[in-house]
N, C-alpha and C positions, 0 to 999 in steps of 0.2 A: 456308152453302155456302162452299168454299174459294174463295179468287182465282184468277180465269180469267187466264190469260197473254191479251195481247193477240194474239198470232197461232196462239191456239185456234182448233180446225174447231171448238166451240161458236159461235162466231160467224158461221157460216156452214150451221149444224145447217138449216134450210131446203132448202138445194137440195143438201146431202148427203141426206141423207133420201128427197127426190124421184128422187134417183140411186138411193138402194137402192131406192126401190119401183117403179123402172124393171124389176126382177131379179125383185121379189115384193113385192104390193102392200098386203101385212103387214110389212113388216119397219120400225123403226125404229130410232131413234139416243137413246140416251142418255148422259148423263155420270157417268162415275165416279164417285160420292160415297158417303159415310159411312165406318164401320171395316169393313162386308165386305171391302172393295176394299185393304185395307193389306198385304196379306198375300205376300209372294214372287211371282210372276210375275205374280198377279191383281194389283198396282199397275201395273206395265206393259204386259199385252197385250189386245187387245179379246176380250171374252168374250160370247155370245154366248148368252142362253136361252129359248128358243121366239122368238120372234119379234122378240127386242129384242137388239142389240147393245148393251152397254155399253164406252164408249172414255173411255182416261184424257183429261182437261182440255189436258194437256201436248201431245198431239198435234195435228200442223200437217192442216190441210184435205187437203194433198194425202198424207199418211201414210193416214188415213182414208178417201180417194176409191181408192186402189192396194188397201187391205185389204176393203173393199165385196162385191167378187165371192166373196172366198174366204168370207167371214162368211154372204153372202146366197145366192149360188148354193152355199154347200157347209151352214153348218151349219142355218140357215132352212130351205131345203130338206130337212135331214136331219129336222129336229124336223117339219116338214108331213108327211114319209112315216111316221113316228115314231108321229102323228096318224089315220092313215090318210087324209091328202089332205085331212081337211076345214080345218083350218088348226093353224099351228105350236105354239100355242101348247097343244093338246092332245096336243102330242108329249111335253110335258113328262114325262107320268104315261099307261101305266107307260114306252112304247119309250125314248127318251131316256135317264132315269130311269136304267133297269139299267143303260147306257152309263157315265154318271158316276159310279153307287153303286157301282159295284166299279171304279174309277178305280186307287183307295187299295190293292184288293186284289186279284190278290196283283200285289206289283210286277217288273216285268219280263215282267208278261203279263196288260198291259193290251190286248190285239189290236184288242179293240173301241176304245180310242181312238186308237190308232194307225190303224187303219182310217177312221174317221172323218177324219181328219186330212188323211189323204192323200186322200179323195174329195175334200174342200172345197179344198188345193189345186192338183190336178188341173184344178176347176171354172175356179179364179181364173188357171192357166196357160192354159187355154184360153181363158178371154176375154182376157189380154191380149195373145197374141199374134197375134189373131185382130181387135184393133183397129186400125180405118183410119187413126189417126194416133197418134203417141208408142206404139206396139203396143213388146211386149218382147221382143230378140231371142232367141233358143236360148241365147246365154250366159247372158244375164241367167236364165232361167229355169232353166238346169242351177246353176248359183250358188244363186238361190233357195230350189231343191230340195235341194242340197245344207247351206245354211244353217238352213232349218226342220226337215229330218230330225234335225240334232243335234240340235237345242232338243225335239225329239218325243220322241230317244230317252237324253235328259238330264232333268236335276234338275228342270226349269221346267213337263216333263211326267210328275214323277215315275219317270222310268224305263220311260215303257209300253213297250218292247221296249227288247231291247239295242239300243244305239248303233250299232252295223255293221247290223244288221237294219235299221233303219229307214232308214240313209244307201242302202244299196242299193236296199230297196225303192224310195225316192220317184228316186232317179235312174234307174231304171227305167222306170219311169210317166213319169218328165219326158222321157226317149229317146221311149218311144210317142205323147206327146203331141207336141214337138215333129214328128217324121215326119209325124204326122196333117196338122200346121196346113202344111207345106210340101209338100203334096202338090199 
């Protein structure tokens, strides 16, 4: 296994964990390793399949603890319903499955992971703005939404929509969810 930086959330893998199975009491945390993980965005962002989050070593507890919601309440969830409800990990095959086998094809009309994307975080802007302490305000969450649309409808997600399509879309959705939470 590679060297864990001292101020890895591996070192605290315990009551992160406990924090996601607060959300669904399947989901866990694992660490990045081997050559799957070396590959353009998958070194960097936490991936997520059926019921396991896998997170690079490099990230700090509290990176981890903020990306949680969107992982467990949007894609954990996705592969449970995927599943038909009995658990995530049979989301894998086939619902899920079709989701990411045609990821690659055709590009620019990936809808379904675009769609995907913006449920999970939808999920994650409504929990945190919606929390009793350190909650994130409408800025932070219009930012957010504006920051993860490009990466969606960019290189890192292969292009699943045009780049204006998705920036729109998810500032949309972040309009409606904030409203929601400030009502």
């Amino acid at each position: 296994m590679a060297s864990i930086p001292a101020n890895s959330w591996w070192h605290q893998k315990g009551e992160l964990e406990l924090f996601a199975k607060s959300f669904d009491p399947a989901a866990r945390l694992s660490l990045k390793t081997g050559w799957v993980w070396k590959f353009g965005a998958l070194r960097t962002f936490a991936t997520t399949i059926g019921r396991t989050m896998y997170i690079p070593a490099n990230w700090t507890p509290d990176a981890v603890q903020r990306v949680i919601p969107h992982e467990v309440l949007g894609h954990v969830k996705q592969f449970r319903y995927a599943g038909l409800g009995i658990h995530p990990t049979l989301g894998i095959f086939p619902g899920m499955f079709f989701f990411y086998a045609l990821m690659f094809f055709p590009i620019f009309l990936a809808w379904g992971r675009y769609r995907l994307e913006l449920h999970a975080d939808t999920k994650s802007w409504q929990y945190h703005l919606n929390m009793p302490v350190n909650n994130w305000s409408p800025a932070i969450v219009r930012a957010r939404a504006e920051r993860f649309a490009k990466l969606v409808g960019g290189k890192e997600y292969l292009y699943s929509v045009p780049r204006p399509w998705a920036v729109w879309g998810f500032k949309r959705r972040a309009e409606k969810v904030i409203k929601e939470a400030t009502k």
